[in-house]
C-alpha positions as a printed NumPy array, in Angstrom:
array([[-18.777,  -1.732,  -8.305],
       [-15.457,  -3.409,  -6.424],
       [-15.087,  -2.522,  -2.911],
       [-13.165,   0.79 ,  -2.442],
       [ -9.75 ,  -0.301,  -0.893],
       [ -9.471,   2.033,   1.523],
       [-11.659,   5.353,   1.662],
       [-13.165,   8.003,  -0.723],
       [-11.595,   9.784,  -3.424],
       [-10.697,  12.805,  -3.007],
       [ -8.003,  15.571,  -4.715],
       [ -5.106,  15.242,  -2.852],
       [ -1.643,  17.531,  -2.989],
       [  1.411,  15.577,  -3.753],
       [  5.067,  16.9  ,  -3.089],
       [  5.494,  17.899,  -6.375],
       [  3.407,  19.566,  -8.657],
       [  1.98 ,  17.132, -10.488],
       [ -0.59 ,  17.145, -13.257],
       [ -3.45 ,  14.567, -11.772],
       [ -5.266,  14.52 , -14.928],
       [ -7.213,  10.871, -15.18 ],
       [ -5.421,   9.328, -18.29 ],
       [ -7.373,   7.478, -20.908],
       [ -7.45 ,   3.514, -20.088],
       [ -8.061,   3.3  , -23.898],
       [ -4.857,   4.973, -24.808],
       [ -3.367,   3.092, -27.788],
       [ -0.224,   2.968, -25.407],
       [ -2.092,   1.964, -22.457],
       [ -4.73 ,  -0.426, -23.859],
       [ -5.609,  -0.89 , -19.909],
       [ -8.271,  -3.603, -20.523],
       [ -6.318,  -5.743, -22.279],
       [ -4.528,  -9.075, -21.034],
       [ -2.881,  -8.798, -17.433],
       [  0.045,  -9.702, -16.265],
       [ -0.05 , -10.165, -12.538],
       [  0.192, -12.603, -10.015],
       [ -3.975, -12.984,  -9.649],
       [ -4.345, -13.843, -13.497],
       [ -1.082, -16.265, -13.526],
       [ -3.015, -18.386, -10.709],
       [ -6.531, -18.27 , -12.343],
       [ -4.327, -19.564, -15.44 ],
       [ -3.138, -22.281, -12.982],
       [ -6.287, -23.012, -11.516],
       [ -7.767, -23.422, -14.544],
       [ -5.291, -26.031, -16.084],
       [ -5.361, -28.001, -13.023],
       [ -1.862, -26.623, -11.749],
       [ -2.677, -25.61 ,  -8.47 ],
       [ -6.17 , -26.386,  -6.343],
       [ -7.4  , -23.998,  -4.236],
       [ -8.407, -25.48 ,  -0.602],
       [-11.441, -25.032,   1.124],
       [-11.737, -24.385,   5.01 ],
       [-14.411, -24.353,   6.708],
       [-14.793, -20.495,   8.433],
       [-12.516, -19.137,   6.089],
       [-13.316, -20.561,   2.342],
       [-10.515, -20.157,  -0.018],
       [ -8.89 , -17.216,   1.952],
       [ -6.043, -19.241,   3.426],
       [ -5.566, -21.061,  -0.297],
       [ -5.299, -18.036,  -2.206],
       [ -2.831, -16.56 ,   0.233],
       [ -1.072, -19.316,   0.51 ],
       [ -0.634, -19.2  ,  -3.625],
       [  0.403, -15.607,  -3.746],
       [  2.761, -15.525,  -1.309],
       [  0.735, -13.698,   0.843],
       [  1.281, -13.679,   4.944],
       [ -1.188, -13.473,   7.311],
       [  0.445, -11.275,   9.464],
       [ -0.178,  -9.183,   7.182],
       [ -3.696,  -8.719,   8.454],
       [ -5.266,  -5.094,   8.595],
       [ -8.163,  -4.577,   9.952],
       [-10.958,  -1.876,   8.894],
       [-14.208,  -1.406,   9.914],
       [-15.717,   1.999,   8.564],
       [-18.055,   1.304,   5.743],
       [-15.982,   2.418,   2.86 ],
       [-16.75 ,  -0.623,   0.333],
       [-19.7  ,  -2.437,  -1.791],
       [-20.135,  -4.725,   0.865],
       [-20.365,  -2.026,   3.365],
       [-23.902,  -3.656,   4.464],
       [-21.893,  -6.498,   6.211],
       [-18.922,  -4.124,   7.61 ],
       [-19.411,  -2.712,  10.822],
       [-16.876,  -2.481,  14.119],
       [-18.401,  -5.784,  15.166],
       [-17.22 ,  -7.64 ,  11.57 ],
       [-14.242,  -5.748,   9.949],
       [-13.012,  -5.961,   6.429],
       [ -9.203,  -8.359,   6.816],
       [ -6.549,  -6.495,   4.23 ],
       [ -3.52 ,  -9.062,   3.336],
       [ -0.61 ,  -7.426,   1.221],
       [  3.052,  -8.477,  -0.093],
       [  4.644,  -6.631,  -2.9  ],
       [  2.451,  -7.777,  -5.477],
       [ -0.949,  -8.175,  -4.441],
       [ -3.894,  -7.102,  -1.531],
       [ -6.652,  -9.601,  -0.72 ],
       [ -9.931,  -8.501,   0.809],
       [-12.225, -10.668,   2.822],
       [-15.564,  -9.712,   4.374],
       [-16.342, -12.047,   7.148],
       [-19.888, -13.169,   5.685],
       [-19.23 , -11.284,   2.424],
       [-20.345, -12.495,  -1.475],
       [-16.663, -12.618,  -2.853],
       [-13.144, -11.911,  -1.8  ],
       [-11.513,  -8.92 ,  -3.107],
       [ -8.401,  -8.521,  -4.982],
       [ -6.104,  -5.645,  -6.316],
       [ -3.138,  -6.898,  -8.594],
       [ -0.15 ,  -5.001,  -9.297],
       [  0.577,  -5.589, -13.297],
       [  3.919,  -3.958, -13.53 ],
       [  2.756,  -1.41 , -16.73 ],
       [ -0.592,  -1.268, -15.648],
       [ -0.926,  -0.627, -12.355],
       [ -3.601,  -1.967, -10.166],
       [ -5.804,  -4.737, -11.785],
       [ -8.906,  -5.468,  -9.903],
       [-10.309,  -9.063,  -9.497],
       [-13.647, -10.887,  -7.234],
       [-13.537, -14.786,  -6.156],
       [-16.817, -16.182,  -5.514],
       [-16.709, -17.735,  -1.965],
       [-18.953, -20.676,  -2.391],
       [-17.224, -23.703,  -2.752],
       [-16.78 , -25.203,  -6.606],
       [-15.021, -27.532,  -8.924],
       [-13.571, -24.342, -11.035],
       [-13.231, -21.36 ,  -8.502],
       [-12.36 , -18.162, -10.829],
       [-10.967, -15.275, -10.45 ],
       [-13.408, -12.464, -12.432],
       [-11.496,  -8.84 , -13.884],
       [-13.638,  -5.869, -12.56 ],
       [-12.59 ,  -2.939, -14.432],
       [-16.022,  -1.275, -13.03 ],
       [-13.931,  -1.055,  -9.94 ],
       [-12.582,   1.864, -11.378],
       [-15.072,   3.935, -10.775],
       [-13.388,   4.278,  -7.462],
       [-10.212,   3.272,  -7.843],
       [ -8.927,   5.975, -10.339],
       [ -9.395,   9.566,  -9.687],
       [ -7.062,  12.446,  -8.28 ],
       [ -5.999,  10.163,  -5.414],
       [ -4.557,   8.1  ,  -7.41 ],
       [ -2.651,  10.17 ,  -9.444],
       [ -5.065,   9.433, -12.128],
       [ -4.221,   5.699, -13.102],
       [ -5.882,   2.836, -11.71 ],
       [ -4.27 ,   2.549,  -8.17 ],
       [ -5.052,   1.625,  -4.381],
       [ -5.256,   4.361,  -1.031],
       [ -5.041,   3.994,   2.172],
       [ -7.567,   6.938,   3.782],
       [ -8.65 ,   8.46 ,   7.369],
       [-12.191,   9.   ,   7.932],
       [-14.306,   9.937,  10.713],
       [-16.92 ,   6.346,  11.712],
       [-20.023,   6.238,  13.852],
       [-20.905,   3.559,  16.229],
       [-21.957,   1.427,  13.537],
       [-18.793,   2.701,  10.682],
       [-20.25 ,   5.075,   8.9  ],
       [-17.811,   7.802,   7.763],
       [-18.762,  11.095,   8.656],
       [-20.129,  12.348,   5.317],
       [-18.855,  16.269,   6.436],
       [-15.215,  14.673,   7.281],
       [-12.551,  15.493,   5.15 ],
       [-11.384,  11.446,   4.277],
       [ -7.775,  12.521,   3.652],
       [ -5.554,   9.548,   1.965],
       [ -2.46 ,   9.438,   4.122],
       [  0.815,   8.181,   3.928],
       [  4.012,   8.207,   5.207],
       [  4.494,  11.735,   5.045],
       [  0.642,  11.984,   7.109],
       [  1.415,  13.351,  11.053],
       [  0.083,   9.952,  13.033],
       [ -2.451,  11.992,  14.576],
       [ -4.435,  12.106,  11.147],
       [ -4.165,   8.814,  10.311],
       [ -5.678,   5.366,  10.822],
       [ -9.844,   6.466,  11.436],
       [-11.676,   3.854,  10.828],
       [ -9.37 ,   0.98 ,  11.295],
       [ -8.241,  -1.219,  14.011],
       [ -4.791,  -0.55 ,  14.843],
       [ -2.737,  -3.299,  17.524],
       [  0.734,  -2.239,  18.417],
       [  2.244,   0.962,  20.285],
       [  3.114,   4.719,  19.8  ],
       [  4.062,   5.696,  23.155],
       [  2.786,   9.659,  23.574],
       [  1.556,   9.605,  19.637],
       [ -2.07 ,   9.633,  19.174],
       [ -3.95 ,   8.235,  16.381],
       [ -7.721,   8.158,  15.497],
       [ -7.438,   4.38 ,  15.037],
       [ -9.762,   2.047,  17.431],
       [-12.46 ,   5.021,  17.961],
       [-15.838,   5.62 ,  16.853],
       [-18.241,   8.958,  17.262],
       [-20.926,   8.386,  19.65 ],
       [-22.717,  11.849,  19.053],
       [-24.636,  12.445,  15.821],
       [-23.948,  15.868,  16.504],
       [-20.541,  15.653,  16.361],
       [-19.592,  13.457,  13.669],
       [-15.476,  14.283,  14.   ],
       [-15.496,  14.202,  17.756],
       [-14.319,  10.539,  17.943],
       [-14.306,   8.547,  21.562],
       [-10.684,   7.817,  21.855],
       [-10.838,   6.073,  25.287],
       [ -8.865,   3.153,  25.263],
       [ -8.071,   3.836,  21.811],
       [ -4.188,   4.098,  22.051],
       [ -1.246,   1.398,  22.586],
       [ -3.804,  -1.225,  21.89 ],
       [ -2.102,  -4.465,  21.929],
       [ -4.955,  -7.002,  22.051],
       [ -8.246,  -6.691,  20.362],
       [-10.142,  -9.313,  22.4  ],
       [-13.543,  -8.329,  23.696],
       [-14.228,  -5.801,  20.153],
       [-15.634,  -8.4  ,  17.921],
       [-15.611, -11.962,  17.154],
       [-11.871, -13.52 ,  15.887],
       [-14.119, -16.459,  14.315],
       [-13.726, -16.511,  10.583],
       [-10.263, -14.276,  10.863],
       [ -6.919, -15.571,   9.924],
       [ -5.235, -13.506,  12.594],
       [ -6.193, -11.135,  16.198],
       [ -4.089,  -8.288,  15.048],
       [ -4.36 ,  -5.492,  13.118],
       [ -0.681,  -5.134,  12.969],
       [  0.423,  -1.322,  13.096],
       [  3.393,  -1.567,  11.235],
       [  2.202,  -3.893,   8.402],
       [ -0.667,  -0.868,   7.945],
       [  2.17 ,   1.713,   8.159],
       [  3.753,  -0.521,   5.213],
       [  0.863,  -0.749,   3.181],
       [  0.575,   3.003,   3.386],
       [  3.993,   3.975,   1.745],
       [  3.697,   1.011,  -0.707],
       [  0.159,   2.005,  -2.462],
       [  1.247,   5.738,  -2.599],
       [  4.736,   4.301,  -4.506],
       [  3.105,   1.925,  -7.081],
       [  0.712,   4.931,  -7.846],
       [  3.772,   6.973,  -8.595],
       [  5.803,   4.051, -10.654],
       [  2.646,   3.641, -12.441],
       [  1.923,   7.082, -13.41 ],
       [  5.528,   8.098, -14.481],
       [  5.512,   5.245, -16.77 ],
       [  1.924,   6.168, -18.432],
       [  2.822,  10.069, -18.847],
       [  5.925,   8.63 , -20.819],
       [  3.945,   6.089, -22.917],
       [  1.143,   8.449, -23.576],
       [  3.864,  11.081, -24.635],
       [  3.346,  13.573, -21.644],
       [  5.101,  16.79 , -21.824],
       [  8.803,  17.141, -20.243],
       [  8.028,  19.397, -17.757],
       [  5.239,  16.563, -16.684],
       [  7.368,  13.634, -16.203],
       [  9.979,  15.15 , -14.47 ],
       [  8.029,  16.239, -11.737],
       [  6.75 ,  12.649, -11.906],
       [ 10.099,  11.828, -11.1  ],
       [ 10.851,  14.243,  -8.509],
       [  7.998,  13.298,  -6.923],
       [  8.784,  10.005,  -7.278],
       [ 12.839,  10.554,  -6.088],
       [ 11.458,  12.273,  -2.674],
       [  8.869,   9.913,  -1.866],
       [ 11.07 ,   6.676,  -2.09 ],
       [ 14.141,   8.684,  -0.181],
       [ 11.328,   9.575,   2.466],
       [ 11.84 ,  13.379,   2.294],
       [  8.493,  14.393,   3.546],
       [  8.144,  11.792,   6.479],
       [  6.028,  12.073,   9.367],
       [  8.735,  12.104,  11.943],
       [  8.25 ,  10.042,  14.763],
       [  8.489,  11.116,  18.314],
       [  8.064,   8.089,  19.992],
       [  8.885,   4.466,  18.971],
       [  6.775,   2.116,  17.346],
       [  6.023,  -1.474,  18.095],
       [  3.896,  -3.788,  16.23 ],
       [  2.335,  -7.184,  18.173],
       [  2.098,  -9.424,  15.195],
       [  5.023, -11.003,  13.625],
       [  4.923,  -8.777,  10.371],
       [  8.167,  -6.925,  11.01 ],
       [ 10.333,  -9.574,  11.388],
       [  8.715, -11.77 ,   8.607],
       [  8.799,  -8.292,   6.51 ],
       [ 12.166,  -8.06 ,   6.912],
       [ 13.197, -11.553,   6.525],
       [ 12.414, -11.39 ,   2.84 ],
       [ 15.424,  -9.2  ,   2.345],
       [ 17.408,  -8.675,  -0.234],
       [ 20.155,  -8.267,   1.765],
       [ 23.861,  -6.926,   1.051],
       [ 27.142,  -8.748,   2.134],
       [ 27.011,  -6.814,   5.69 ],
       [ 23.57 ,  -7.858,   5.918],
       [ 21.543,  -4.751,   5.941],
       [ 18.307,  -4.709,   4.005],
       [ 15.802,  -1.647,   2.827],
       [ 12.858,  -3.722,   4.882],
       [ 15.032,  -3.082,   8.064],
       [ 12.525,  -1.033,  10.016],
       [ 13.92 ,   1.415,  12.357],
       [ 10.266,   2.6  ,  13.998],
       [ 11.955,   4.64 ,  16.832],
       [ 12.519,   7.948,  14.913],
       [ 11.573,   6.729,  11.353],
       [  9.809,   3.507,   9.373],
       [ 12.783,   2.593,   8.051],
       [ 16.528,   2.305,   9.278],
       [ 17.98 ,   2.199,   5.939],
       [ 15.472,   5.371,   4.641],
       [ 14.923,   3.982,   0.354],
       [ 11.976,   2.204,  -0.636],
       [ 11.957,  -1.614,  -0.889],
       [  9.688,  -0.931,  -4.276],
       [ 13.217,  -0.318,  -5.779],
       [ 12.896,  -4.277,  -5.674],
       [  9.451,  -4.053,  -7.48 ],
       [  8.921,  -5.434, -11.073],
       [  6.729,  -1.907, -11.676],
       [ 10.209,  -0.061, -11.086],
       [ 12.093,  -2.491, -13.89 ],
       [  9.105,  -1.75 , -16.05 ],
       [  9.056,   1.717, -15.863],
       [  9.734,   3.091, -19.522],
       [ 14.021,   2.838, -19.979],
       [ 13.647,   7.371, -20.087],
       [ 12.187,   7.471, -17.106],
       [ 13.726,   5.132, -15.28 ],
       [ 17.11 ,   6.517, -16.079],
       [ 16.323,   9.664, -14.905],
       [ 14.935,   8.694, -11.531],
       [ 18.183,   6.67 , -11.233],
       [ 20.253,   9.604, -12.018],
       [ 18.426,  11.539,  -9.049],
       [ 18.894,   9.256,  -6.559],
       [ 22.564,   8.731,  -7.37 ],
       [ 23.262,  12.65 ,  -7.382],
       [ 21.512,  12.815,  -3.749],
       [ 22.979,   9.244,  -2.469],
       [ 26.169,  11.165,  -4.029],
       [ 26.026,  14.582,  -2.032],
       [ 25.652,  15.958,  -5.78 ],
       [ 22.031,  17.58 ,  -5.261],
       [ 22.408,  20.687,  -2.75 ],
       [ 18.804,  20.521,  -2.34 ],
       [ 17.495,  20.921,   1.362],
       [ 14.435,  18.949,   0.869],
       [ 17.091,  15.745,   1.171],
       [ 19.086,  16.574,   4.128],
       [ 17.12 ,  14.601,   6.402],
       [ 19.602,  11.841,   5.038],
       [ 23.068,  12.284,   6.65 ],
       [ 26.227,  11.124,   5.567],
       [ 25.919,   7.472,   6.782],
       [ 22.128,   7.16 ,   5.594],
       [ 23.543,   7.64 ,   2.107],
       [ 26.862,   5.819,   2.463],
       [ 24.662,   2.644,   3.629],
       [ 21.952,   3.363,   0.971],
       [ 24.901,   3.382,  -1.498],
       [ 26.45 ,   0.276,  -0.523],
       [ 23.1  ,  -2.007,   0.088],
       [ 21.799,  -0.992,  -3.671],
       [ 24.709,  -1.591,  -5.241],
       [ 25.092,  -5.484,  -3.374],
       [ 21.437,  -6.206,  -4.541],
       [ 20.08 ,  -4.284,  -7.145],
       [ 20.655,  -5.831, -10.478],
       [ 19.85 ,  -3.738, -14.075],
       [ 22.295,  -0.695, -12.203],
       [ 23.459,   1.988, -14.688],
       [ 27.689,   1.711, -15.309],
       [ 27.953,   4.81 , -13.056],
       [ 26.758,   2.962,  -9.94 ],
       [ 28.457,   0.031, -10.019],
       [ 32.238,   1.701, -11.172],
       [ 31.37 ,   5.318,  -9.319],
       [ 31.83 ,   8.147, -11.329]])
């Protein structure tokens, strides 16, 4: 069984009322198992006719090849050490699992581990799941593991194969509490539930997080020790940095991660209720849940600023696009929200292009009537007149594929 991502499955509500029925992989319009499209099977195709060689490092194996490939950053780098995954044996406080993400993809290394992990995102299929043996060879290859589904598609992920990013309660040694309640989280999670069982570098002024602590008492499995838990900025002196591509376990690349799993699992599961011929009623609470989630509607809000100690942000940011003024929706804002420009980068993401034409009209139309001032609808007036004015003006400079009534305003 692949390593769960993140944390247990669990049912989880979701801002609309969604139907979280698990959706046949064998679907004659999903055909799940069949050939992939992502960026992990383009470079196996690669490897394999001699294209691309993957290096070999001593310490770190093919890790810092097969980032390098996809585009991945280190900086990147999130830390977790409660034993949520097959190779929990090897996973302790002492020797965390290292999480790298971009858009597209999220590597998983186990200092000492059997494989490295991967998660692909095929734009109509959602998360494909790959392992890379990490002994050297003449032919590395990258091996599909649909049995990681057995984890990675249930109610928390809205039923199609999908990532999570989860909370849980660890012992001394990472064990998750097996009473605690493992919520997933995401942006919309207060920062006092999230993060337990990870390492977490970078600052929240007065917000608490369970990140960095461990129970101590077996007879209090939630009651985590939380001294010198908060506004961590180095991790020196908690485990070994030998074998890890980076020292940080960069708060605002996890607080990424979060709100991009939670949005591919909603691209991905608009687009199957539409190919498997969902009812009406179905999809379009796929796509208001989808419309609130990318306009951050339901955000945690945050009381005190945030400051990461890697270079992620600024790297993050960097990849833009960005509109003739400059302004980008990967301009963070982390002093009373993630995001200064409050729309999800995913707009950018090939999933979005492929969601089915229907459906992808229709969450277009939504965000134009709120962007608009059209929807009267309270749940969006966390966005003020400039939020949407800015919104407006950035999509329309770098979105390409726009509907007639964005680009000449109706």
């Amino acid at each position: 069984m692949f390593a769960r991502f993140l944390a247990a499955l669990i049912c989880v509500s979701t801002a609309a009322a969604q139907d979280l029925t698990i959706l046949p992989l064998d679907h004659p319009a999903i055909q799940y198992s069949g050939p992939a499209d992502d960026a992990v099977a383009r470079l196996d195709r690669q490897i394999a006719s001699g294209k691309v060689k993957l290096d070999y490092r001593a310490g770190l194996g093919y890790l810092p090849g097969v980032l390098a490939n996809l585009g991945v950053n280190p900086d990147s780098q999130s830390l977790v050490f409660s034993k949520t995954s097959f190779q929990a044996a090897k996973i302790s406080p002492s020797n965390p699992r290292a999480l790298f993400f971009n858009d597209q993809v999220m590597v998983g290394s186990v200092r000492g581990g059997d494989v490295l992990e991967f998660a692909a995102l095929d734009p109509r299929q959602g998360m494909v799941f790959y392992t890379l043996d990490i002994q050297k060879s003449d032919k590395p290859q990258f091996v599909r593991r649909d049995s990681c589904l057995q984890c990675h598609q249930g109610p928390a992920t809205l039923g199609i194969p999908g990532l999570l990013v989860g909370s849980v309660f660890p012992d001394a040694t990472g064990m998750p509490a097996s009473r605690s309640n493992n919520p997933v989280t995401d942006d919309s999670t207060p920062i006092e539930k999230r993060w337990g069982g990870w390492y977490v570098t970078g600052t929240t002024g007065g917000m608490n997080h369970l990140g960095n602590a461990v129970a101590r008492d077996p007879r209090a499995p939630d009651v985590l020790d939380r001294r010198g838990s908060q506004n961590v900025t180095s991790l020196a002196g908690r485990f070994d940095f030998n074998g890890y591509m980076t020292q940080t376990s960069d708060i605002v690349a996890l607080m990424t991660l979060e709100h991009q799993t939670r949005m591919v699992n909603l691209m991905i599961r608009a687009g199957w209720d539409e190919r498997t011929k969902a009812t009406s009623a179905a999809i379009d609470a796929d796509v208001e849940a989808l419309v609130r989630y990318m306009l951050f509607a339901d955000e945690a809000t945050l009381y005190d600023p945030i400051e990461g100690v890697s270079t992620f942000a600024k790297t993050f940011a960097e990849r833009g696009p960005r509109d003739h003024q400059g302004r980008s929706l990967r301009d963070f804002d982390l002093k009373k929200r993630m995001f200064r420009y409050p729309l999800s980068f995913m707009l950018y993401s090939p999933a979005f292009d492929a969601m089915p034409d229907a459906v992808r009209e229709k969450v277009y139309r939504r965000l134009y009537d709120v962007l608009t001032g059209h929807d009267p609808e309270k749940k969006f007036t966390r966005l003020n007149a400039d939020d949407r004015t800015a919104i407006l003006a950035i999509v329309r400079d770098t979105k390409t594929g726009l509907p007639a009534y964005w680009v000449s305003p109706q």
